[in-house]
C-alpha positions in Angstrom: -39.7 28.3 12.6 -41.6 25.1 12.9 -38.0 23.0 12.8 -37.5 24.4 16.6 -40.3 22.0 17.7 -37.8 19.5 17.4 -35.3 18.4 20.2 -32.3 20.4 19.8 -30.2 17.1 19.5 -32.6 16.3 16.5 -31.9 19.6 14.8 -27.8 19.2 14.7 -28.2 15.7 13.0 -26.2 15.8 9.9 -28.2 13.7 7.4 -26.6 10.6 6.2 -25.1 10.7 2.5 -25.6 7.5 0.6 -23.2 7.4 -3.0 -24.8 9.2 -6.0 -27.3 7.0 -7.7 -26.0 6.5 -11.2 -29.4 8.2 -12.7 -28.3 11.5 -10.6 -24.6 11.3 -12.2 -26.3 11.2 -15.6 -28.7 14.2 -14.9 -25.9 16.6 -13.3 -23.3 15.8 -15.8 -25.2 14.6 -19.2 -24.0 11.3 -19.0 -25.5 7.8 -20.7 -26.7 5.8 -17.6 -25.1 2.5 -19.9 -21.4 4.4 -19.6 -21.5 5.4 -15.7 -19.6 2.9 -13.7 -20.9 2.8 -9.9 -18.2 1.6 -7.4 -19.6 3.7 -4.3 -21.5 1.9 -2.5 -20.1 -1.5 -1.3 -22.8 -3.5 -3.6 -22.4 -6.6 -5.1 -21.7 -6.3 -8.9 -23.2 -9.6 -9.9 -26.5 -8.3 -8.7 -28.8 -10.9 -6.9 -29.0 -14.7 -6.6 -31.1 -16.3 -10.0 -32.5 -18.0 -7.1 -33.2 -14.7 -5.1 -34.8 -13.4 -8.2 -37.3 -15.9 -9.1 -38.7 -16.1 -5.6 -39.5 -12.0 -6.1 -41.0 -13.3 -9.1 -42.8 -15.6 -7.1 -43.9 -13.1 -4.3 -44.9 -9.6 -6.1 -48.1 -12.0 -7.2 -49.3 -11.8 -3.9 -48.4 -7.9 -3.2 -51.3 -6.5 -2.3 -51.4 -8.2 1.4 -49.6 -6.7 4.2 -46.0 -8.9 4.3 -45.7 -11.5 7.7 -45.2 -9.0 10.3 -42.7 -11.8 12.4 -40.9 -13.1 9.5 -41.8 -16.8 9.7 -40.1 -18.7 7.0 -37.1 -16.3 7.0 -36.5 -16.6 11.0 -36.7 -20.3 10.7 -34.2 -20.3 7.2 -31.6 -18.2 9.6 -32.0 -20.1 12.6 -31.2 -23.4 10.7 -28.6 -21.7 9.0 -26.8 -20.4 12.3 -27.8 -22.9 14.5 -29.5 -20.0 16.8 -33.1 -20.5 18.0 -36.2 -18.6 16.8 -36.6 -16.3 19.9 -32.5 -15.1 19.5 -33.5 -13.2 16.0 -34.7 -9.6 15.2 -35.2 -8.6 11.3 -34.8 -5.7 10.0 -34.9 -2.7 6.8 -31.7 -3.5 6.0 -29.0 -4.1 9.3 -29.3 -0.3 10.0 -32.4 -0.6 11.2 -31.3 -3.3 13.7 -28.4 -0.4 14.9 -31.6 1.8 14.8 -33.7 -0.6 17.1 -31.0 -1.4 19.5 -30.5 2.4 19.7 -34.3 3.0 20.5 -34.3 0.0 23.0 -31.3 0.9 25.3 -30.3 4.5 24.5 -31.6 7.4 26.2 -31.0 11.1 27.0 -28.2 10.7 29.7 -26.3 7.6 28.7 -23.7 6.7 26.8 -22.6 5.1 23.3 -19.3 4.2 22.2 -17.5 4.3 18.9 -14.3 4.7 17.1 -13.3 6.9 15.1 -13.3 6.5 11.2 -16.3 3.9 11.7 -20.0 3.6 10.2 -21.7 6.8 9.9 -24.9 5.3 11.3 -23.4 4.6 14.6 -23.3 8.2 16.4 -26.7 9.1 14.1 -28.7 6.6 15.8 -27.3 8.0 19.1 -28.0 11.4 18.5 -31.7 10.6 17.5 -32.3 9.1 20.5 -30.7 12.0 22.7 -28.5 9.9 23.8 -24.2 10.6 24.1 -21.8 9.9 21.3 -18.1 9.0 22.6 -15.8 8.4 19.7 -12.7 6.8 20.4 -9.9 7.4 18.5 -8.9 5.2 16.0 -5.6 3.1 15.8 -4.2 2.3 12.5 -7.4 3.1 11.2 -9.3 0.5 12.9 -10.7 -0.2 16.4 -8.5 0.7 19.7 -10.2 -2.0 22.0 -8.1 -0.8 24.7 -9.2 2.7 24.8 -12.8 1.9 24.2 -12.5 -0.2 27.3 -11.1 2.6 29.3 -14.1 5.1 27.4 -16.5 2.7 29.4 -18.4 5.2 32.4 -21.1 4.3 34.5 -23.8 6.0 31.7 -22.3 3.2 29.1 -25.0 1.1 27.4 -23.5 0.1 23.8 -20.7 -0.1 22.1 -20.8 -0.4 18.4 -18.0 -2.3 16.5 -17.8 -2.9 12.9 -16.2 -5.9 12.0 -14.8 -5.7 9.2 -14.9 -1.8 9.6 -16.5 0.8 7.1 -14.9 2.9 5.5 -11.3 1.7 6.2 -12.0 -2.1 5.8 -9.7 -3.1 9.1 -10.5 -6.2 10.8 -10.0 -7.4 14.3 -8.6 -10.9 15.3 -10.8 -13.1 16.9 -9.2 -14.0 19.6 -8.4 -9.7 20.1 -12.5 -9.4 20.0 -13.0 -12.2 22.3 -10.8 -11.0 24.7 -12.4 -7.6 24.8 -16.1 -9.4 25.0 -14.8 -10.5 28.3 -13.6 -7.5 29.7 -16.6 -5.4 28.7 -19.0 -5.3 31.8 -21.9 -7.8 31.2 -24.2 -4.4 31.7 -22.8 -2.9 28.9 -24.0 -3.8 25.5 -21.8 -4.8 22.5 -23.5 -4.6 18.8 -20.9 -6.2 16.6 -21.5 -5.0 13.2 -20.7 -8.1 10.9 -22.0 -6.4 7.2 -19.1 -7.9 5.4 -18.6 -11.1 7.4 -18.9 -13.1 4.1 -16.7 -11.6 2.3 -13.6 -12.9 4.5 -11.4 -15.8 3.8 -12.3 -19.0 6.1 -9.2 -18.3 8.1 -11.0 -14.8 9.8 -14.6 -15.5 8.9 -16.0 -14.3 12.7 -17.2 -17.0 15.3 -19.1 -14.3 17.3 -22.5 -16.4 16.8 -21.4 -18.8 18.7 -20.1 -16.8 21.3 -23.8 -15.8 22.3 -24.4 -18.2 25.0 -21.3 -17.0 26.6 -22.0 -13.4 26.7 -25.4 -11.9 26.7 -24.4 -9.0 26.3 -23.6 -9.2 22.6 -25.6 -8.3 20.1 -24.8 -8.9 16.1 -26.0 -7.7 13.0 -26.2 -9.2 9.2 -27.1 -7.6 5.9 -28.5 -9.2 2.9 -27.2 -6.0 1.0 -23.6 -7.1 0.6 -22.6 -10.4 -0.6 -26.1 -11.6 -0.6 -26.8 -8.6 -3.4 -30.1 -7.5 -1.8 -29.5 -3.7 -1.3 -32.3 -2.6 -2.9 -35.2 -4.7 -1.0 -33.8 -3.7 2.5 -33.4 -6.9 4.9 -31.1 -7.4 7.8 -31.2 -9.3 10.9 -29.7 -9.2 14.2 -28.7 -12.2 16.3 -28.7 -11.7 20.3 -30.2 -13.2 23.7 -33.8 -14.1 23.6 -34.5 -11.5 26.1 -32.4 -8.3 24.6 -34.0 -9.4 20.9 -37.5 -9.1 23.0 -36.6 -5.6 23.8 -35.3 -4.7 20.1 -38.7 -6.3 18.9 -41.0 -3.9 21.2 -39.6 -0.9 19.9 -39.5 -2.5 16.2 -42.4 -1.6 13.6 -44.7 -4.5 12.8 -44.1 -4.5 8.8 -40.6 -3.2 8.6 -39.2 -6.2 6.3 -41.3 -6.1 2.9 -43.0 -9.5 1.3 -40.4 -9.3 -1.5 -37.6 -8.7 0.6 -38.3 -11.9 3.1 -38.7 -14.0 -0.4 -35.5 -13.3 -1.7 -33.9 -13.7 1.5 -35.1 -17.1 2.0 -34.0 -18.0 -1.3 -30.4 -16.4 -0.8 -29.6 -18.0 2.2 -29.3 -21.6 1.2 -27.7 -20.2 -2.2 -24.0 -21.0 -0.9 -23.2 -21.4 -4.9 -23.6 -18.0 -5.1 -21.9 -16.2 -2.5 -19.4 -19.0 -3.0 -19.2 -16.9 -6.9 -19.7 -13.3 -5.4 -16.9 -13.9 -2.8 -14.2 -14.9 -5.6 -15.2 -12.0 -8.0 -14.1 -10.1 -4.7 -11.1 -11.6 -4.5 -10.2 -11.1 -7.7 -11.2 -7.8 -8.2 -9.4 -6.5 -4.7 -6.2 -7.9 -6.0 -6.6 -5.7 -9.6 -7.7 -2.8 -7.9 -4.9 -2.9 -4.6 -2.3 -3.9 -8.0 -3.9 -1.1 -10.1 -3.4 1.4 -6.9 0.0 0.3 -5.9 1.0 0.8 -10.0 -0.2 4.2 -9.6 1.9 5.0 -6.3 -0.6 5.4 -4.6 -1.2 4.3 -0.5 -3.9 2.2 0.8 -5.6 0.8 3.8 -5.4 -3.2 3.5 -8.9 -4.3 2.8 -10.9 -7.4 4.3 -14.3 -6.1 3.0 -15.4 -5.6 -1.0 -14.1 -1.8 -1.0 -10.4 -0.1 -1.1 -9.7 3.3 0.5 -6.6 5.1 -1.2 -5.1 8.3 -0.2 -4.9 10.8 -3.2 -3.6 14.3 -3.2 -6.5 16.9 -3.9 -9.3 13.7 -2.8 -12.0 15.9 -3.3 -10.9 17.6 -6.9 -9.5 13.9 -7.9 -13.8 12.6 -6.9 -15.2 15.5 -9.0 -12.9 14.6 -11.9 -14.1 11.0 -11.6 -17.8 11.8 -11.4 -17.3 13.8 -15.0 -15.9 11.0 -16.7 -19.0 8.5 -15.2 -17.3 6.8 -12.5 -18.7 7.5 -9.3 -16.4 6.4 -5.9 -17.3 7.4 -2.5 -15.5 10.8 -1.3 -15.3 10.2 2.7 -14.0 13.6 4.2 -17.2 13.2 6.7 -15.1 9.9 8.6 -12.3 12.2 9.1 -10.4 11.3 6.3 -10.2 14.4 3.6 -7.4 12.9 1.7 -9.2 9.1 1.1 -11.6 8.6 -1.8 -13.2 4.4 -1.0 -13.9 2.2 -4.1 -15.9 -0.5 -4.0 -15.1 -3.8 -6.0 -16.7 -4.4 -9.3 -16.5 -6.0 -12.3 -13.3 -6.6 -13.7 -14.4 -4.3 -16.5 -15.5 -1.7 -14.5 -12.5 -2.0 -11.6 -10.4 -1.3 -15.2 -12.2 1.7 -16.2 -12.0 3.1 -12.6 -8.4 3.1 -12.5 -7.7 3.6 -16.2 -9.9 7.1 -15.8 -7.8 7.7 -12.6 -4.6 7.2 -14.1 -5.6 9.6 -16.4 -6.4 12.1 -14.1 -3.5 11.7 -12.1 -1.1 12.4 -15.0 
């Protein structure tokens, strides 16, 4: 059995699940591709910037050279953009690979990581894959217990992970809770705050964490392009940290690891405030007819401050498969603890319509 070449700890690694890719649905079930409606995986449903797009356009002419291996013009378009210099920034396949480096730079058989409960599934796979120790903290009102993962903090600590807004359950933490905590986590201990959805919050709780890095070293913070920015598909995330914890992240990091077409389209996004300006009210508006929609059908759910719902349905997994046959794909997540829970992800208004008009149906 070649497979028992690998560590132990590699061999008990559950795969991640990503949501079923529409063309799948439509293979499995006989569907049209045109009448599946995808609200699974957290992506923006006005696609990507007109900006974004013609600077692909621009790029795939020049496709056959290997893409800049330190991210020039995209490092420099974040540090304006954050008011962070060069040296604080680490880029990345998409912001789990920046929990992937930070993982491969600090975590080692014999220490610790720390994570609540009902939080990203990437977090306790990127300590497993490095042989390092998993604590999961159990959650509080489905979100973070800061006061228990301060008392889950050992000698063999290195990182915490916190998702900010949190995936799946969309609970947020107050600033001044978070900044708090940052002050009572030892300064030897690691902090990766997981910002993915940071744009997608009113200005009221949009985080202030960036500028808390020259106050506490120890913080690390990641970004996506994937979300509001509509990028999922090229990959790109960055992390923003001390100069000298980014240099570690950077040793361990592989020299291409953000694609030409990727870096492009980021650069363009960026500066595109017009259209996350756009892709932040269609969230808006779509949470309210979707947390209406759910509340019509008597149905509970967790108060959302990211661009996805979870709602607790009797039979979650029957009520999922029923979905998927009528071409409307959700995201089932029993694997965060949470059998009863299906997560829907804000779309169009037609398509948040058909998800609930289909549901409705079901239900009845």
């Amino acid at each position: 059995m070649l497979k028992n070449l690998a560590p132990s700890y590699i061999q008990a690694i559950a795969p991640y699940q990503g949501g079923k890719p529409i063309s799948e649905l439509a293979r499995e079930m006989g569907l049209n591709e045109a009448d599946i409606v995808k609200l699974a995986s957290n992506e923006n449903p006005l696609g990507m910037s007109p900006k974004a797009l013609m600077a692909v356009e621009d790029a795939i002419a020049d496709i056959a050279r290997y893409p800049d291996g330190n991210s020039f013009a995209l490092r420099d378009a974040v540090a304006k953009k954050f008011n962070v210099a060069a040296n604080q920034l680490v880029f990345g396949n998409g912001s789990n690979d920046i929990l992937e480096l930070a993982a491969r730079a600090f975590l080692h058989a014999g220490c610790e990581a720390i994570y609540s409960q009902h939080a990203f599934a990437v977090y306790p796979l990127v300590t497993q894959a490095v042989g390092a120790t998993g604590v999961v903290v159990p959650a509080k009102d489905f979100g973070h217990d800061l006061a228990a993962m301060l008392k889950a903090i050992t000698p063999k600590t290195r990182l915490i992970f916190i998702a900010n807004p949190n995936n799946p359950t969309g609970t947020l933490i107050a600033k001044d809770v978070l900044k708090a905590f940052l002050k009572q986590v030892p300064s030897n201990v690691l902090v990766m705050l997981d910002e993915a959805y940071d744009e997608y919050l009113p200005a009221e709780h949009k985080s202030e964490a960036i500028a808390w890095l020259g106050e506490f070293e120890n913080l690390m913070i990641s970004r996506t392009f994937s979300k509001a920015y509509g990028l999922a598909g090229l990959r790109v995330g960055f992390g923003l940290m001390h100069a000298d914890v980014a240099d570690m992240l950077n040793r361990v990091r592989q020299p291409f690891n953000v694609n030409s077409l990727a870096q492009a389209a980021a650069v363009a996004s960026i500066v595109d405030d017009d259209f996350v300006a756009r892709s932040y009210a269609v969230n808006q508006a779509g949470m309210t007819q979707l947390t209406q929609g759910l509340k019509k059908l008597g149905l509970d759910f967790i108060p959302s401050f990211a661009n996805f719902v979870s709602f607790k349905v009797k039979n979650a997994a029957q009520v999922n498969q029923q979905l998927l046959q009528k071409g409307v794909i959700v995201r089932p997540i029993a694997n965060y603890e949470m059998p009863e829970y299906l997560r829907v992800s804000v779309g169009l208004f037609s398509e948040n319509a058909r998800f609930l008009a289909v549901l409705e149906e079901i239900l009845k």
